[in-house]
N, CA and C atoms as an extended XYZ file, in Angstrom:
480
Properties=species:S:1:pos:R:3:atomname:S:1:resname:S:1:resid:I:1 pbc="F F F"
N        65.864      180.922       36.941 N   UNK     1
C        66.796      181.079       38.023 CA  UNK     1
C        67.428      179.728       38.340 C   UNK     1
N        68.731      179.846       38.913 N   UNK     2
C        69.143      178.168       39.086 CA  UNK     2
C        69.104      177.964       40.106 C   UNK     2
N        69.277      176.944       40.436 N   UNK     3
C        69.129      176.073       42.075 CA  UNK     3
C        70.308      175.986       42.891 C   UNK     3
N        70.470      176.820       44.253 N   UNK     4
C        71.039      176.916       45.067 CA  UNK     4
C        72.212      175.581       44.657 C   UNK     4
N        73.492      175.991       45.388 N   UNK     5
C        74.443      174.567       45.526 CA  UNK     5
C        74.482      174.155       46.715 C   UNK     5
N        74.405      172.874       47.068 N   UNK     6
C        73.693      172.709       48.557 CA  UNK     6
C        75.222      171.246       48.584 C   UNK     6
N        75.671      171.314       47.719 N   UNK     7
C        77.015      169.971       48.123 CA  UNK     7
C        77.945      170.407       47.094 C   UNK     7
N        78.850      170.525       48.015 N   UNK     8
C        80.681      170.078       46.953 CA  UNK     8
C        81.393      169.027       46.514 C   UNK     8
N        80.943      168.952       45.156 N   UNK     9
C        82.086      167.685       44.485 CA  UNK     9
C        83.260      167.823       44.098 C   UNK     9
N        84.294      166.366       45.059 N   UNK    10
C        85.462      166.500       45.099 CA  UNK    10
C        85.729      165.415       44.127 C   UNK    10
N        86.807      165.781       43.277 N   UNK    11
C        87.099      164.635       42.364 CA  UNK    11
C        88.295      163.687       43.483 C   UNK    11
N        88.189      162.455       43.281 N   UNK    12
C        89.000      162.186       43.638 CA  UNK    12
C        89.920      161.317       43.039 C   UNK    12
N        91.398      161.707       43.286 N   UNK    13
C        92.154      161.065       42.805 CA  UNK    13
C        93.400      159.537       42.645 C   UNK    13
N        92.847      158.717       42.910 N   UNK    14
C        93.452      157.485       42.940 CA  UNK    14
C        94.926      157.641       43.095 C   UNK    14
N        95.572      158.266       41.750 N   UNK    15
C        97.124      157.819       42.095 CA  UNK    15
C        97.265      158.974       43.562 C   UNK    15
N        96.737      159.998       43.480 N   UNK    16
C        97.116      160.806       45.075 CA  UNK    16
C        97.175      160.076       46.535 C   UNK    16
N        95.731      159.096       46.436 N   UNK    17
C        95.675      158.574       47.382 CA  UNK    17
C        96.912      157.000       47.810 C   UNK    17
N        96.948      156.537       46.554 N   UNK    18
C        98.142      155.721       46.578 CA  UNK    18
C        99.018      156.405       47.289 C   UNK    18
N        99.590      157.091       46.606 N   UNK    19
C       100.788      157.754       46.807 CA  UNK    19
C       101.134      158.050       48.453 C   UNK    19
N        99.773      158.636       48.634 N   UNK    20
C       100.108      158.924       50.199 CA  UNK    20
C       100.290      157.863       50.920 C   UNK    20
N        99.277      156.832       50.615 N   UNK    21
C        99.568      156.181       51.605 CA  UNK    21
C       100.735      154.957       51.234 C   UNK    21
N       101.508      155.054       50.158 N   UNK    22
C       102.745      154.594       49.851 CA  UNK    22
C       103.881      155.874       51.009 C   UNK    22
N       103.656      156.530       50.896 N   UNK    23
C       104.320      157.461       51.896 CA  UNK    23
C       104.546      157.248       53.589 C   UNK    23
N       102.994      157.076       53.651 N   UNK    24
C       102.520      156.718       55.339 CA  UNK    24
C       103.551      155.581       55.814 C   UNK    24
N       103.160      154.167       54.577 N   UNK    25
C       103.601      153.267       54.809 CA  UNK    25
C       105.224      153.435       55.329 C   UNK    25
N       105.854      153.953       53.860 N   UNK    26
C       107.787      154.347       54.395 CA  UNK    26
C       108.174      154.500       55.342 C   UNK    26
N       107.254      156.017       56.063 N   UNK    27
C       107.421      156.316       57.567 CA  UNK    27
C       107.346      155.139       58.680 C   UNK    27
N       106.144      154.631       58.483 N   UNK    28
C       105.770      153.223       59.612 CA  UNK    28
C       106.968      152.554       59.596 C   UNK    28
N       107.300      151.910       58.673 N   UNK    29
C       108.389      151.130       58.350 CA  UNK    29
C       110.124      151.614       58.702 C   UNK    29
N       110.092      152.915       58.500 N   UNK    30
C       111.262      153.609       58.823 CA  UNK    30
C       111.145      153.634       60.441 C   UNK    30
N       110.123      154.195       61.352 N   UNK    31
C       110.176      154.421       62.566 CA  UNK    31
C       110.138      152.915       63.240 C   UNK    31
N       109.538      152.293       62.542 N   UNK    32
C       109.950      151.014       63.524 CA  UNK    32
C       110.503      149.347       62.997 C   UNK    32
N       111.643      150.114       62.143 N   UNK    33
C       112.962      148.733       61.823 CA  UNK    33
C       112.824      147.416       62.703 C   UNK    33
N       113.290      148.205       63.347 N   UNK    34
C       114.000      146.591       64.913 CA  UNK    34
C       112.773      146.020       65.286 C   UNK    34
N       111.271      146.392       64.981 N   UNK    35
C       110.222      146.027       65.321 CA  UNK    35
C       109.703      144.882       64.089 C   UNK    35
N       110.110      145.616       63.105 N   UNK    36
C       109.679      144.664       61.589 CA  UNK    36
C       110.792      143.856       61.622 C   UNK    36
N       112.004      143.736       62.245 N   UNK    37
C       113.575      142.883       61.892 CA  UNK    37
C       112.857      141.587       63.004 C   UNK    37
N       112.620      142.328       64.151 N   UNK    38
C       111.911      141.086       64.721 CA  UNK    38
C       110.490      140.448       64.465 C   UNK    38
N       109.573      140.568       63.713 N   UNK    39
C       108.538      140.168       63.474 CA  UNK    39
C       109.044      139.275       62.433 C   UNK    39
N       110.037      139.845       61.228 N   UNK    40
C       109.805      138.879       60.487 CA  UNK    40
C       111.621      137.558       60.846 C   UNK    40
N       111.928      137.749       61.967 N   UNK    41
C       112.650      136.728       62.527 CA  UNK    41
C       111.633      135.493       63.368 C   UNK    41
N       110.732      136.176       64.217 N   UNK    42
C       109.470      135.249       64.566 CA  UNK    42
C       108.972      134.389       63.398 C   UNK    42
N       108.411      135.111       62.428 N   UNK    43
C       108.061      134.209       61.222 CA  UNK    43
C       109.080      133.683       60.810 C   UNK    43
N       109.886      133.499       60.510 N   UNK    44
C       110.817      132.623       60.198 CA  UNK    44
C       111.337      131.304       61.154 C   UNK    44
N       111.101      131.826       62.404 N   UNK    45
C       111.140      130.909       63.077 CA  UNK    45
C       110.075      129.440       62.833 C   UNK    45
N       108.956      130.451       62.980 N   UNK    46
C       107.489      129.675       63.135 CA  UNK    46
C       106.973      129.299       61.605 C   UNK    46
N       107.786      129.649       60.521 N   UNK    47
C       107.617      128.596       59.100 CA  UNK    47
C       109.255      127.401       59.465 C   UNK    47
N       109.994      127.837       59.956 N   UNK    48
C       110.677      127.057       60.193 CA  UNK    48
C       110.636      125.693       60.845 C   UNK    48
N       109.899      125.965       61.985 N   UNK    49
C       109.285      124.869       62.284 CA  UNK    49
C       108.209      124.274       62.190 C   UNK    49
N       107.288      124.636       61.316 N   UNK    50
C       106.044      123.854       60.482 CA  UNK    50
C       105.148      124.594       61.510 C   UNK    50
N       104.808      125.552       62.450 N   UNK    51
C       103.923      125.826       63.112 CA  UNK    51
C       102.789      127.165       61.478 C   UNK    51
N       104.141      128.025       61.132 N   UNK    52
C       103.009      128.834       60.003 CA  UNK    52
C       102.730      127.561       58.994 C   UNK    52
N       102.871      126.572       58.787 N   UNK    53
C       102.011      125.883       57.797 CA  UNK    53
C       101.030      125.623       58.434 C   UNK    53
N       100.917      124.566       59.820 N   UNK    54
C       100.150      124.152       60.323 CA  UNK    54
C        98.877      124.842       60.971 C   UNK    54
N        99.297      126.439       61.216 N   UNK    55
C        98.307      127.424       61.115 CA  UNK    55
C        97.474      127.601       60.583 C   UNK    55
N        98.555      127.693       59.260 N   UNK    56
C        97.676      128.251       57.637 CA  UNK    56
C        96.628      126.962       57.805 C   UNK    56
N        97.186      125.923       57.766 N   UNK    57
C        95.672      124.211       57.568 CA  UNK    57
C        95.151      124.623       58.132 C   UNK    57
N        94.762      124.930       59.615 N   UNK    58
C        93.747      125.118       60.593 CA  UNK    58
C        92.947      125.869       59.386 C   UNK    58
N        93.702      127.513       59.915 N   UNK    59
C        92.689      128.318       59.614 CA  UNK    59
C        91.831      127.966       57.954 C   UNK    59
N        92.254      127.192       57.282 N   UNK    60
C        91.697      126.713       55.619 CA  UNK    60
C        90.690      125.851       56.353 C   UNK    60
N        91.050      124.744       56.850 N   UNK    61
C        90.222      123.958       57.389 CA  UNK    61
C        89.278      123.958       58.781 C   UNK    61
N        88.889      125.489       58.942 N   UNK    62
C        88.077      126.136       60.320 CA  UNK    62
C        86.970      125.912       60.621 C   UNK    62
N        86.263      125.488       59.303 N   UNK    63
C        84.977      124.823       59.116 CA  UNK    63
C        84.934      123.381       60.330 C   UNK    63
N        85.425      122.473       59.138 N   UNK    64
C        85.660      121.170       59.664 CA  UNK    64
C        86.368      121.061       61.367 C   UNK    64
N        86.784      121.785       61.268 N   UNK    65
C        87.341      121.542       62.917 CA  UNK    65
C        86.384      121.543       64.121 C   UNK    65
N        85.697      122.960       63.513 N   UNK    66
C        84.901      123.485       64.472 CA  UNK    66
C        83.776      122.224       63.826 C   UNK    66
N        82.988      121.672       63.568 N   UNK    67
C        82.565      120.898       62.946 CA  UNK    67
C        82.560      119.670       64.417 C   UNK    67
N        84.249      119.629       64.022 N   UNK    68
C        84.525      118.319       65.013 CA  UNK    68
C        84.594      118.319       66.212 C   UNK    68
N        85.291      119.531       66.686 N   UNK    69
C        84.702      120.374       67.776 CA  UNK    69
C        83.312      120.588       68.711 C   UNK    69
N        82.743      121.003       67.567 N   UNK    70
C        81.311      120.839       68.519 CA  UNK    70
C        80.783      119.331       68.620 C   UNK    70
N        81.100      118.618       67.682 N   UNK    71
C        80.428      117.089       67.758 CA  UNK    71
C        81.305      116.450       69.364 C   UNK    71
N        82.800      116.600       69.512 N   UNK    72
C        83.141      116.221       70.561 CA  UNK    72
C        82.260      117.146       71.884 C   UNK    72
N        82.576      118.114       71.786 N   UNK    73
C        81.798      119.444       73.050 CA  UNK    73
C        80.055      118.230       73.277 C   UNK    73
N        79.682      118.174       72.284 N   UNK    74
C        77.765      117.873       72.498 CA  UNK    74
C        77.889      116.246       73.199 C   UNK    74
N        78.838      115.820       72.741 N   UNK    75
C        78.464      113.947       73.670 CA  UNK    75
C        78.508      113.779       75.049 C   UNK    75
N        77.578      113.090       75.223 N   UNK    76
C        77.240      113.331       76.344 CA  UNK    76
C        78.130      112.684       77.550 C   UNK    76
N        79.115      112.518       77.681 N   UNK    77
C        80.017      112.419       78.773 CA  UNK    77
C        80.956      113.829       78.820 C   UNK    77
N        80.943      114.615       77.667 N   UNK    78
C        81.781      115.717       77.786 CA  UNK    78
C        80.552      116.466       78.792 C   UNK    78
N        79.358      116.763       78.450 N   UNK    79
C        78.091      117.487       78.976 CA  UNK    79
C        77.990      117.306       80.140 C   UNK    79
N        78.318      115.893       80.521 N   UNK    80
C        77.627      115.135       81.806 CA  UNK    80
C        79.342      116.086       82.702 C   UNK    80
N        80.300      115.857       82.320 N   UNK    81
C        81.513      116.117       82.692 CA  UNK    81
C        81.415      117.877       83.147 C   UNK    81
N        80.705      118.498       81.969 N   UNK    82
C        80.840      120.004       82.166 CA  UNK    82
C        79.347      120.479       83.366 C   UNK    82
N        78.111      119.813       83.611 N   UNK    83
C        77.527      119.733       84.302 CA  UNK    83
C        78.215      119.830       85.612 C   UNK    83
N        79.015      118.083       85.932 N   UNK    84
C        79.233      118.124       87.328 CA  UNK    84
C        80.502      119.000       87.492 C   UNK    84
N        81.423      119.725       86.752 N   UNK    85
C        82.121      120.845       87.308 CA  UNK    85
C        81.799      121.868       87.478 C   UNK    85
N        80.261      122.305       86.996 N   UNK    86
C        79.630      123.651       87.256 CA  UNK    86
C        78.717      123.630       88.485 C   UNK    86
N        78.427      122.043       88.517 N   UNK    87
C        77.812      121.877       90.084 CA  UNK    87
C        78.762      122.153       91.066 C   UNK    87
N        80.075      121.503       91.140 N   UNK    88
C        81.151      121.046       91.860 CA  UNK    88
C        81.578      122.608       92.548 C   UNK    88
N        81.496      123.611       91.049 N   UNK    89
C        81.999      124.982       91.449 CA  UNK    89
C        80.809      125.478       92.230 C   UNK    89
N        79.989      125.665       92.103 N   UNK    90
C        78.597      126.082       92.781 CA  UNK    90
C        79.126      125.782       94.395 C   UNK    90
N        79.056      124.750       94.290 N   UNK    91
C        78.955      123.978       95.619 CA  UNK    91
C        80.349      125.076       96.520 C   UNK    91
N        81.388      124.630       95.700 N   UNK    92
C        82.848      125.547       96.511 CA  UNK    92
C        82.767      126.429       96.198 C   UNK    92
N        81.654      127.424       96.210 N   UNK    93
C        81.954      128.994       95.957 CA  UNK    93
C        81.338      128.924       97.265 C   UNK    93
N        79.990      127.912       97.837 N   UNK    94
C        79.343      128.223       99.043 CA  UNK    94
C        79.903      127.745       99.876 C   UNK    94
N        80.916      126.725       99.830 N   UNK    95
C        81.682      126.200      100.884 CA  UNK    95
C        82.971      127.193      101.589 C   UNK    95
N        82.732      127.079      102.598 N   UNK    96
C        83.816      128.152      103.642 CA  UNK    96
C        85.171      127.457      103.838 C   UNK    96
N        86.334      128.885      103.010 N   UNK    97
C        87.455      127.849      102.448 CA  UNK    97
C        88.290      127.526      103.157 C   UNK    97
N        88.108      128.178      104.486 N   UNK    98
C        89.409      127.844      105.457 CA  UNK    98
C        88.847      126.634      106.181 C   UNK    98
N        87.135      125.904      106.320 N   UNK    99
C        87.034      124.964      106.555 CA  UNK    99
C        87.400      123.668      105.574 C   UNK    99
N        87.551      124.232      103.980 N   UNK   100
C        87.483      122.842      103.017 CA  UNK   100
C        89.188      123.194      102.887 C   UNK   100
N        90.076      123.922      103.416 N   UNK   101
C        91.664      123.609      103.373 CA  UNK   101
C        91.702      122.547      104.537 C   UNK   101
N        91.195      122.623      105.724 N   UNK   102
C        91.479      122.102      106.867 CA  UNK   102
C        91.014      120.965      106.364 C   UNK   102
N        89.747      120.626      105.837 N   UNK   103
C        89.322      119.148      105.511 CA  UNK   103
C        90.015      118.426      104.599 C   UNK   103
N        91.093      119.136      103.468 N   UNK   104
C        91.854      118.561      102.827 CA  UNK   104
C        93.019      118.246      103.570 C   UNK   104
N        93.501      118.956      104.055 N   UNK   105
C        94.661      118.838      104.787 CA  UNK   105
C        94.894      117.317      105.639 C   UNK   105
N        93.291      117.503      106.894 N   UNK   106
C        93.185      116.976      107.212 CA  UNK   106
C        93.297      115.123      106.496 C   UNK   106
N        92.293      115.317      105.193 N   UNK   107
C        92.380      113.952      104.297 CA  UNK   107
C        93.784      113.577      103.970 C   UNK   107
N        94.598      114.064      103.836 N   UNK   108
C        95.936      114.177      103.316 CA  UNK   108
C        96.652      113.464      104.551 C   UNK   108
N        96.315      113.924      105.660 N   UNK   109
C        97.452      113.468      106.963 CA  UNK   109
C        96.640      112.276      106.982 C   UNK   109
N        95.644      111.683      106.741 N   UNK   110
C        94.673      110.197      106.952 CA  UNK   110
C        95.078      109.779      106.003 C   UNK   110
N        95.641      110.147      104.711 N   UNK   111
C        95.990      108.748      103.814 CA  UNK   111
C        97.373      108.845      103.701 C   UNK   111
N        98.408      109.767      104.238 N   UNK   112
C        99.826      109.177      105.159 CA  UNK   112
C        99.466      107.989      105.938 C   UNK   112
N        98.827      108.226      106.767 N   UNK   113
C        98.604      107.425      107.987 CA  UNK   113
C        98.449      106.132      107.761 C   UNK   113
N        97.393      106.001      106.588 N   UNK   114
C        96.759      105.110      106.022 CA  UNK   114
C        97.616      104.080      105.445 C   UNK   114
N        98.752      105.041      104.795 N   UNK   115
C        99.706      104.234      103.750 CA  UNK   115
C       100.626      104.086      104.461 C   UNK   115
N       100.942      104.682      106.261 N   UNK   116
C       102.097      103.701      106.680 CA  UNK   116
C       101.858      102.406      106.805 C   UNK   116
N       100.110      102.541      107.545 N   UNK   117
C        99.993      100.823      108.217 CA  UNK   117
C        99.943      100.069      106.894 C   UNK   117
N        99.618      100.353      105.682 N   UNK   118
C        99.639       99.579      104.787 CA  UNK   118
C       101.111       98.584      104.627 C   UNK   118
N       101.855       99.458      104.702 N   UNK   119
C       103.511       98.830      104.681 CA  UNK   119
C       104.053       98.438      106.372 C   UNK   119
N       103.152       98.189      107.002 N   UNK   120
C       103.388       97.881      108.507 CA  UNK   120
C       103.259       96.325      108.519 C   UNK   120
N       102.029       95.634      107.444 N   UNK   121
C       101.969       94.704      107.881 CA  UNK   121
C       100.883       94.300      109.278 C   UNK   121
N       100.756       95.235      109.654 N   UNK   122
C        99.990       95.010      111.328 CA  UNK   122
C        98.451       94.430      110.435 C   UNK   122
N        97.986       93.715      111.444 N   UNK   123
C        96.306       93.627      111.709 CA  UNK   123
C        95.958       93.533      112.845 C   UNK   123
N        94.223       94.470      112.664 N   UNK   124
C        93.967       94.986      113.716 CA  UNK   124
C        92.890       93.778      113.959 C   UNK   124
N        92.134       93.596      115.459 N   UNK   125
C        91.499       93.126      115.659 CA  UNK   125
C        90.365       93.677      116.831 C   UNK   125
N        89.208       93.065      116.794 N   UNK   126
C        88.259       93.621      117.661 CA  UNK   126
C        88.223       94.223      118.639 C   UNK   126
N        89.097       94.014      119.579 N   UNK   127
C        89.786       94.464      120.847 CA  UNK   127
C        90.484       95.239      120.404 C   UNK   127
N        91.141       95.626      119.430 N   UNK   128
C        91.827       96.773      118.980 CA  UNK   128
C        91.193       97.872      118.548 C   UNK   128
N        89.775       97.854      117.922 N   UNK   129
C        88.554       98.619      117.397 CA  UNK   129
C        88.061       99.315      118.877 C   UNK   129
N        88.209       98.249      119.577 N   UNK   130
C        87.369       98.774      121.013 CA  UNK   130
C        88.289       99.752      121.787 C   UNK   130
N        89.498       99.546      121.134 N   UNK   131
C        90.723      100.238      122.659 CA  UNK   131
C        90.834      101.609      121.636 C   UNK   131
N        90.679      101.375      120.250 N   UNK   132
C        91.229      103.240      119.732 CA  UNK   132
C        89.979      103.935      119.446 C   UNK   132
N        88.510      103.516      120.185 N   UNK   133
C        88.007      104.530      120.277 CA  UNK   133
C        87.606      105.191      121.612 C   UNK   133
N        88.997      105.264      122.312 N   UNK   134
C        89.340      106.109      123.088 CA  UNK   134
C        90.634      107.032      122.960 C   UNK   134
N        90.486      106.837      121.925 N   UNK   135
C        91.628      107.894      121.045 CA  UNK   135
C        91.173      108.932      120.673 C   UNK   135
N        91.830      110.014      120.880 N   UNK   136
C        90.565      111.685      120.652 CA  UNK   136
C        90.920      111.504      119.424 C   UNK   136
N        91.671      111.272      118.564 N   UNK   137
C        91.606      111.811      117.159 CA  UNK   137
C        91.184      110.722      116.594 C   UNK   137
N        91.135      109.474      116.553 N   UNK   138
C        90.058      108.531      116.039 CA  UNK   138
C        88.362      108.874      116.603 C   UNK   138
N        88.223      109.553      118.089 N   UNK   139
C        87.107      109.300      118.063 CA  UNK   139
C        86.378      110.514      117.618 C   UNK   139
N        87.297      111.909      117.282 N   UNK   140
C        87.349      112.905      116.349 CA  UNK   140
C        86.996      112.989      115.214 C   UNK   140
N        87.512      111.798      114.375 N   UNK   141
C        87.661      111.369      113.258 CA  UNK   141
C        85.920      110.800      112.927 C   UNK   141
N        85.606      110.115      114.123 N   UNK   142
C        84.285      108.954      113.764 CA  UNK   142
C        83.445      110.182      113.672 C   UNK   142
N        83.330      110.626      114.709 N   UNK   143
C        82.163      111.849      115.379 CA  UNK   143
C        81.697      112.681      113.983 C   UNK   143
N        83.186      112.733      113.191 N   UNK   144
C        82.698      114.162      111.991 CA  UNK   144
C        82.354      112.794      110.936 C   UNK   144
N        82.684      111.793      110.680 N   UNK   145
C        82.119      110.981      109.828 CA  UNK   145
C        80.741      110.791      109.989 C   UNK   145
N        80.544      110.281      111.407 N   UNK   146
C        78.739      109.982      111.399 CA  UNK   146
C        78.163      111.088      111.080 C   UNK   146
N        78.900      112.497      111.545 N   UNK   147
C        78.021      113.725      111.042 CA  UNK   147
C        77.496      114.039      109.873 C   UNK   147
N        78.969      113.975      109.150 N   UNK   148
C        78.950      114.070      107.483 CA  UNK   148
C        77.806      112.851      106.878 C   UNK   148
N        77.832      111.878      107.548 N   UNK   149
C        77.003      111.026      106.692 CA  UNK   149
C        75.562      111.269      107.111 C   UNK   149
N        75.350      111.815      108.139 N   UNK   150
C        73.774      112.125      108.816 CA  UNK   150
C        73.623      113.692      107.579 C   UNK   150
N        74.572      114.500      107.905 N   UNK   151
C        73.978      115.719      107.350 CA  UNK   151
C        74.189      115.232      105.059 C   UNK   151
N        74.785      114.333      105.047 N   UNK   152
C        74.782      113.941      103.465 CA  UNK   152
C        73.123      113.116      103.254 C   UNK   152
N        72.638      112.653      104.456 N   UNK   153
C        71.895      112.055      104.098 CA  UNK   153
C        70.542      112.736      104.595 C   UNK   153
N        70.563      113.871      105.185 N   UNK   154
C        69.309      114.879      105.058 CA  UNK   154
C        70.038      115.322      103.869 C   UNK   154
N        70.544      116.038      103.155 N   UNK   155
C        70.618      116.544      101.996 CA  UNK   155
C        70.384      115.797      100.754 C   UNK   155
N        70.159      114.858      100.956 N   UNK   156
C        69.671      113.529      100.032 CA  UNK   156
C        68.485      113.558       99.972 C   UNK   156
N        67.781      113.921      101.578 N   UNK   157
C        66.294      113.130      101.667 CA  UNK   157
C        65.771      114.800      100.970 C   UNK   157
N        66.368      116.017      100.954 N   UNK   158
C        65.527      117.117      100.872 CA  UNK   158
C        65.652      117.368       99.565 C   UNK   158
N        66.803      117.304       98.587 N   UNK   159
C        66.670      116.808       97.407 CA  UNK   159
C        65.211      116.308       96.281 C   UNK   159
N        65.013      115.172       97.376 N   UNK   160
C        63.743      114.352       96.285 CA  UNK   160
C        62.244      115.405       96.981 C   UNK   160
């Protein structure tokens, strides 16, 4: 007795499958002209101006780049660099932003200020130290400094 047929073999035919998809292709190409007229005006542009050569090097030479790449990425001022901007961000994700606009702002109107008297010429003297800290916004100014430096310097001591 013979043995059940349990699979169908399909021959398959090479030039058929060409063919079709020599077909597929026509269509693609027919439905979208003005799409291929501009792709290959881009390339022409971009061998025109040495950008498709300079591509093509990269990508030949992808090894070596990346190579050089990571050797720049690993030294340690790039590290030390990518450290303190991931601290830096840490820090201003917890910082409250309508207080760190006002504190910029604020820094901004102090080094106007700063850079008129520079071109003023004036000097100040002791008796002058003594009379503007009765100035609300100098003595405004001191009040959040000693703060900042009291609360920078518990955050120092809790640190270690």
């Amino acid at each position: 007795m013979a043995a059940p047929i349990t699979e169908i073999y399909r021959e398959i035919d090479e030039e058929k499958i060409k063919q079709q998809k020599i077909d597929e292709l026509k269509t693609l190409v027919s439905e979208n002209e003005d799409t291929i007229n501009n792709l290959f005006k881009i390339l022409g542009e971009l061998n025109d101006s040495g950008i498709l050569q300079a591509t093509n090097s990269m990508l030949k030479g992808k090894e070596e780049i990346a190579k050089i790449a990571l050797g720049q990425v690993s030294r340690e001022p790039v590290t030390n660099l990518i450290n303190t901007l991931m601290g830096a961000t840490a820090a201003l994700m917890e910082a409250d932003a309508e207080q760190t606009t006002k504190l910029i702002k604020s820094a901004m109107s102090g080094i106007d200020e700063g850079k008129s008297f520079l071109e003023s010429e004036h000097k100040i003297g002791v008796m002058n130290l003594v009379k503007v800290l009765n100035d609300p916004d100098i003595n405004r100014a001191i009040g959040f400094g000693i703060h900042f430096l009291r609360g920078m310097g518990k955050g120092l001591k809790e640190d270690k």
